[in-house]
C-alpha positions as a Markdown table, in Angstrom:
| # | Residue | x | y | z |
|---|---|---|---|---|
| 1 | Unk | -33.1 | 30.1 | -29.4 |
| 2 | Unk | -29.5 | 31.0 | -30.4 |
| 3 | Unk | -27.4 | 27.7 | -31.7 |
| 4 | Unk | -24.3 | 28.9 | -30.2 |
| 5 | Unk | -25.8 | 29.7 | -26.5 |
| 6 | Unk | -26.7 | 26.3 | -26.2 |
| 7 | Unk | -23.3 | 24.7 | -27.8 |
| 8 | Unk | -21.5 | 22.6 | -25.1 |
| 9 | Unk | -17.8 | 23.5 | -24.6 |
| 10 | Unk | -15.4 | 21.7 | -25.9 |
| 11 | Unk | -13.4 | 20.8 | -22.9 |
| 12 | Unk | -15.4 | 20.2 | -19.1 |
| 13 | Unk | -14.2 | 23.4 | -17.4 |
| 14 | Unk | -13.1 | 20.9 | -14.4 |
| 15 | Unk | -10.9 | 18.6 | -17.0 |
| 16 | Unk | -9.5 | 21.8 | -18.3 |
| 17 | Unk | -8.7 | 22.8 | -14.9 |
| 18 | Unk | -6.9 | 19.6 | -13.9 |
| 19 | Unk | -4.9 | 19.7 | -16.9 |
| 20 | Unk | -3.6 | 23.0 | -16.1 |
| 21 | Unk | -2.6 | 21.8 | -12.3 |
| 22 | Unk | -1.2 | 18.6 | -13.5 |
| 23 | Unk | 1.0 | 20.7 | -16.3 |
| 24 | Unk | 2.0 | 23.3 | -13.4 |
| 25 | Unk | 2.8 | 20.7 | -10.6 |
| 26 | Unk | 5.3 | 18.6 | -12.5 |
| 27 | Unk | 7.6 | 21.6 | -13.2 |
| 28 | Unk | 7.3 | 22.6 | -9.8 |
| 29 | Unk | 7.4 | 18.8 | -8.3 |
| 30 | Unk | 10.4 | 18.7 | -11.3 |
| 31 | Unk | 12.8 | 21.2 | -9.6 |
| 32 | Unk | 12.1 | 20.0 | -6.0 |
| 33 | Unk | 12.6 | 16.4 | -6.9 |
| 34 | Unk | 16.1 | 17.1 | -8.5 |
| 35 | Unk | 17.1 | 18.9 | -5.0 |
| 36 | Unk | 16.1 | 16.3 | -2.5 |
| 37 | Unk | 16.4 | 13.1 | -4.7 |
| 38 | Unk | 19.5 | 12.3 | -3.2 |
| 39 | Unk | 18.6 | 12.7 | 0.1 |
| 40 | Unk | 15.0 | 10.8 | -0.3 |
| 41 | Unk | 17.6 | 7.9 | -1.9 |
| 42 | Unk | 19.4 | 7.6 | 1.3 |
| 43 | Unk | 16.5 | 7.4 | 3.4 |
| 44 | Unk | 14.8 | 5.2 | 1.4 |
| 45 | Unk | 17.7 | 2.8 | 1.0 |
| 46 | Unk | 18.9 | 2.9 | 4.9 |
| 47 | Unk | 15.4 | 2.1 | 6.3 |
| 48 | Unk | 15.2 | -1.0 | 3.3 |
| 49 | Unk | 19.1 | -1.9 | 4.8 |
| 50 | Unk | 18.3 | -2.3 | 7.8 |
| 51 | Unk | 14.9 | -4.2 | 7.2 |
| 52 | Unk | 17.2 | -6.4 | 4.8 |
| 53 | Unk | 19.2 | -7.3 | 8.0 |
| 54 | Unk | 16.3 | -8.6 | 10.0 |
| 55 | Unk | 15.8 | -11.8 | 7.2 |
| 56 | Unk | 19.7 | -11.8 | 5.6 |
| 57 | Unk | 21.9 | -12.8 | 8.1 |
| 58 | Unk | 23.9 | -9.6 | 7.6 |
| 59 | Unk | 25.5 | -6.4 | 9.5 |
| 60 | Unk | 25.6 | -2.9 | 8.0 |
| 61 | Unk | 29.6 | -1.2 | 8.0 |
| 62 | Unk | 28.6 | 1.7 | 5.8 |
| 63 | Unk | 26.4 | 3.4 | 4.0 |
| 64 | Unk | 27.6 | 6.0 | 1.5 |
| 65 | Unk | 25.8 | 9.0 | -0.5 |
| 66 | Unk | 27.3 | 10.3 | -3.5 |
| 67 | Unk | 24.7 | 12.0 | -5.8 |
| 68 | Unk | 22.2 | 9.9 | -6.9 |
| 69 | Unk | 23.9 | 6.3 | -5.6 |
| 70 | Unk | 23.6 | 5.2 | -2.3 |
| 71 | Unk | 26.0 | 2.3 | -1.5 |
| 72 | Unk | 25.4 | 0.2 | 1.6 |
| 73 | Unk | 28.3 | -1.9 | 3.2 |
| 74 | Unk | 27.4 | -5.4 | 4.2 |
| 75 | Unk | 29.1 | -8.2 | 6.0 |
| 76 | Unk | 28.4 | -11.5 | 7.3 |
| 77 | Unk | 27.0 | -11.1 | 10.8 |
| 78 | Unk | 28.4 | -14.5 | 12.3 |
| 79 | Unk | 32.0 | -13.5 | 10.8 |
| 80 | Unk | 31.7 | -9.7 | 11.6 |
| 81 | Unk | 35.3 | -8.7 | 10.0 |
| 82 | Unk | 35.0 | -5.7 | 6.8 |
| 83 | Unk | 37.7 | -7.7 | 4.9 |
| 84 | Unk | 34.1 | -9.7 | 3.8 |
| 85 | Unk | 32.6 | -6.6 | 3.7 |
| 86 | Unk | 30.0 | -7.2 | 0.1 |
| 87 | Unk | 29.0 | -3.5 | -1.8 |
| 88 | Unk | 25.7 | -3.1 | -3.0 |
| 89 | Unk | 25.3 | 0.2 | -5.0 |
| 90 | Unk | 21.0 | 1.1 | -5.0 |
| 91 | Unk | 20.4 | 4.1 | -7.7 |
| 92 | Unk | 17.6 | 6.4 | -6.8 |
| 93 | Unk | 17.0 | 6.9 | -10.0 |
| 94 | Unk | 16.3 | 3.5 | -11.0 |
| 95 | Unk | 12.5 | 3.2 | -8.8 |
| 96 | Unk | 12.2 | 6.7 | -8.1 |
| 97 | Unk | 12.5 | 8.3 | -12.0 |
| 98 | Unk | 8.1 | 8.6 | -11.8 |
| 99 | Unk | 8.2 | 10.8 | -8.6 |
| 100 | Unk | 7.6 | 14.0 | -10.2 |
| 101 | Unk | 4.9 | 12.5 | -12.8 |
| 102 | Unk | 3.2 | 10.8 | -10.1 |
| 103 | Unk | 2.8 | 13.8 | -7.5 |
| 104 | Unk | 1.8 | 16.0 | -10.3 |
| 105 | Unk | -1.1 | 13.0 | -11.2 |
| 106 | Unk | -1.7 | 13.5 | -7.7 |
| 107 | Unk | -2.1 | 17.1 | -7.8 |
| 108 | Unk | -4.3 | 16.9 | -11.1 |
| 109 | Unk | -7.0 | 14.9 | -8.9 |
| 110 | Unk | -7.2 | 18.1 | -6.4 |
| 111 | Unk | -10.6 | 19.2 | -7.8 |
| 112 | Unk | -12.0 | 16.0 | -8.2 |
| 113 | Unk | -11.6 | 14.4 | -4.3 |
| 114 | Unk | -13.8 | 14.5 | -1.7 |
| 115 | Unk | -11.5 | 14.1 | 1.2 |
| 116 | Unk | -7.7 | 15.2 | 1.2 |
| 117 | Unk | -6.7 | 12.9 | 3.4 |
| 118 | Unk | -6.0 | 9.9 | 0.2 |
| 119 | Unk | -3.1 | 12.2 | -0.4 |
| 120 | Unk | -1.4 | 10.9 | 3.2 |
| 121 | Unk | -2.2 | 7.1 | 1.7 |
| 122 | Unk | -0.9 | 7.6 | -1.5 |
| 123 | Unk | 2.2 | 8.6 | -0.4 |
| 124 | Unk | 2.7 | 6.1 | 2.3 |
| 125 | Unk | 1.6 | 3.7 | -1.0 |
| 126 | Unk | 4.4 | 5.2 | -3.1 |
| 127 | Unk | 7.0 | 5.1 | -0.2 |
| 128 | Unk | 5.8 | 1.2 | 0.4 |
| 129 | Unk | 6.6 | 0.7 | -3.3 |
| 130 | Unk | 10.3 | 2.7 | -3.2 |
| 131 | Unk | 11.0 | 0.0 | 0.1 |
| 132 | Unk | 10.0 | -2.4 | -1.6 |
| 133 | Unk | 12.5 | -2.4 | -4.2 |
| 134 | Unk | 15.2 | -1.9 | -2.4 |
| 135 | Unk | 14.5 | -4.2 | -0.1 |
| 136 | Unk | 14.1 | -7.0 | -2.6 |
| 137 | Unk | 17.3 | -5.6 | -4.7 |
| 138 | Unk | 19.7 | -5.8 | -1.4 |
| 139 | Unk | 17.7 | -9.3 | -1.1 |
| 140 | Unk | 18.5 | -10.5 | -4.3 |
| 141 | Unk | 22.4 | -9.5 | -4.4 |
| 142 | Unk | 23.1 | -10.8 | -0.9 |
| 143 | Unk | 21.7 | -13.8 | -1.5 |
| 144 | Unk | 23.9 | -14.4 | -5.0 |
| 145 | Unk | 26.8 | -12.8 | -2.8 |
| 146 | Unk | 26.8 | -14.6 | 0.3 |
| 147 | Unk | 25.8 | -18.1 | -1.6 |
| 148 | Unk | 28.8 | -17.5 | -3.8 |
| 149 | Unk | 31.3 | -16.8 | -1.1 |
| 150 | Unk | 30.2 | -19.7 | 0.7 |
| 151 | Unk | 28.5 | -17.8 | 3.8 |
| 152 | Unk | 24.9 | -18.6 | 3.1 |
| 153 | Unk | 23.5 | -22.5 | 1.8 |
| 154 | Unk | 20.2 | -21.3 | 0.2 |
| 155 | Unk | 18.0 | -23.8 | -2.2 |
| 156 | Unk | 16.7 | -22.7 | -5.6 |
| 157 | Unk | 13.2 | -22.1 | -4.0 |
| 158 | Unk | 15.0 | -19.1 | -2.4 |
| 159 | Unk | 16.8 | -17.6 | -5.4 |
| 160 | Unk | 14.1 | -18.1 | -7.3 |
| 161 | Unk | 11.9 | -15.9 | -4.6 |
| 162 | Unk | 14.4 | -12.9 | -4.6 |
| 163 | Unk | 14.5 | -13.2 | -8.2 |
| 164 | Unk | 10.8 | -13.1 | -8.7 |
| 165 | Unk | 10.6 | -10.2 | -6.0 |
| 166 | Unk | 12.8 | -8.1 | -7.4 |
| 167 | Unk | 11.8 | -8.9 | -11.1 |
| 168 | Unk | 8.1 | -8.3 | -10.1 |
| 169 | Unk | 8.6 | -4.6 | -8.3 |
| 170 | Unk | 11.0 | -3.6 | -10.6 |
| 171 | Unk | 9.4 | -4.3 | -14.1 |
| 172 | Unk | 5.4 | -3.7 | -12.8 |
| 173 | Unk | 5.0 | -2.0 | -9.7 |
| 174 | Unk | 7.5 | 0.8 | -10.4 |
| 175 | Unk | 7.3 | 1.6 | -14.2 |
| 176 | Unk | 3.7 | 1.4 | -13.6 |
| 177 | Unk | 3.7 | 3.6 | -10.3 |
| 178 | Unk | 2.2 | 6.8 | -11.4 |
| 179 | Unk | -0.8 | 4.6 | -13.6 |
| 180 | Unk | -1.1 | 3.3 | -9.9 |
| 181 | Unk | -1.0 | 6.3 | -8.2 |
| 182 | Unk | -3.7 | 7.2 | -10.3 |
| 183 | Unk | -6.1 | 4.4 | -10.0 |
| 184 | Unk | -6.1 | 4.9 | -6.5 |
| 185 | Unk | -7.3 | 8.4 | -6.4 |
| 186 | Unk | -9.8 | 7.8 | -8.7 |
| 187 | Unk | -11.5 | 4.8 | -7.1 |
| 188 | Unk | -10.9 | 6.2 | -4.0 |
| 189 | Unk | -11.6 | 9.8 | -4.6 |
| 190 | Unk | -15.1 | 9.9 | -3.0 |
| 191 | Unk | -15.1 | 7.2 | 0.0 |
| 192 | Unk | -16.1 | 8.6 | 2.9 |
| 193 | Unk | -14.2 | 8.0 | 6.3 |
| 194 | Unk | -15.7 | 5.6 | 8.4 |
| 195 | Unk | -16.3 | 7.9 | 11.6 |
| 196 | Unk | -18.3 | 9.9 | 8.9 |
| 197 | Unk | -19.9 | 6.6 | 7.4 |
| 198 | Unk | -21.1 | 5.7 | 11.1 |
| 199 | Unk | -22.4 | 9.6 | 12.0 |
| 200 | Unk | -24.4 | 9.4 | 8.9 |
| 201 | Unk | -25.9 | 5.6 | 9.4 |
| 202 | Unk | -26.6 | 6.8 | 12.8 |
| 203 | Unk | -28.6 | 10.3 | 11.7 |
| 204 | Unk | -30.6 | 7.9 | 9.0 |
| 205 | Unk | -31.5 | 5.8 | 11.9 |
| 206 | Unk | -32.9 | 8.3 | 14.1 |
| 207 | Unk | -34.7 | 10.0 | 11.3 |
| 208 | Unk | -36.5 | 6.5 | 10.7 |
| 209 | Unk | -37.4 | 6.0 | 14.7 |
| 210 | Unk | -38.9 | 9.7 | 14.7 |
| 211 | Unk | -41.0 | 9.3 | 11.7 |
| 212 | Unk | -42.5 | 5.6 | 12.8 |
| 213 | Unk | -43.4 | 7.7 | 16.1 |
């Protein structure tokens, strides 16, 4: 038998294959990230805003797009009067820098899933993530802000709790996001739904009646 028939190749034909998709899809990801990023920002940081309202005792005034900064306009809800009015400036950039390396991850696992649909749940994971930071940033500011200005008596239990929020999505959840992203897909990539769990355990169940008859 010929040695070199029966050699293995040096890279899996699948791996090779998600490499190629994964080097592809972050160019492409790449240049349709830098169009919308702005946009994704302002969506991102008006549906944190006006979660942040519900716990801060706060009213929006503004909220302001200019490239890749949103600013959102605050002021104390029980003085209602924009000479108060506290500016918090929220960079896209700052939790959203991994989008393009995350969706390309995502991309990269194309071959390997069994059902598409863990695409839908990542994103909704990376969206949960983007909210989630500026939701605790906002939290964090207005609570300094409106403690400072005399607006808001909060204990140290409280500051420390913003503080710890922020710190926490900002220095692990976000830097790590696309190692994340990742994880998921791979842990994920072959559960079945459970409609399709329950068809099955149903077919398995009538097989075993038929054959004790």
């Amino acid at each position: 038998m010929n040695k070199e028939s029966t050699k293995k190749p040096l890279l899996n034909p699948a791996v090779l294959k998600a490499v190629l998709i994964f080097v592809a899809a972050y160019f492409v990801f790449l240049a349709i990230w830098l169009l919308v990023k702005s946009y994704y920002g302002l969506f991102i940081s008006t549906i944190a805003s006006y979660a942040i309202t519900v716990v801060k005792n706060v009213e929006i005034v503004e909220i302001i797009r200019n490239k890749d900064i949103v600013t959102v306009g605050f002021i104390p809800q029980k003085f209602g009067v924009t000479i108060l009015k506290t500016a918090i400036d929220v960079p896209t950039s700052n939790y959203a820098f991994n989008v393009p390396l995350t969706l390309a991850i995502m991309a990269a696992f194309y071959p390997f899933l069994k059902r598409k649909r863990i695409y839908l749940e990542a994103v909704v994971i990376l969206v949960i993530v983007h909210f989630l930071y500026v939701f605790s940033l906002e939290g964090q500011k207005l609570t300094l802000y409106l403690e400072a200005q005399g607006y808001e008596k909060t204990g140290t239990a409280t500051q420390i709790f913003w503080e710890f929020l922020w710190g926490f999505v900002d220095n692990m959840v976000v830097r790590f996001e696309p190692f994340l992203i990742g994880a998921y897909l791979y842990f994920f990539r072959n559960r079945e739904p459970v409609k399709l769990k329950a068809k099955k355990s149903r077919k398995a169940k009538a097989k075993k009646t038929k054959t004790k008859k």
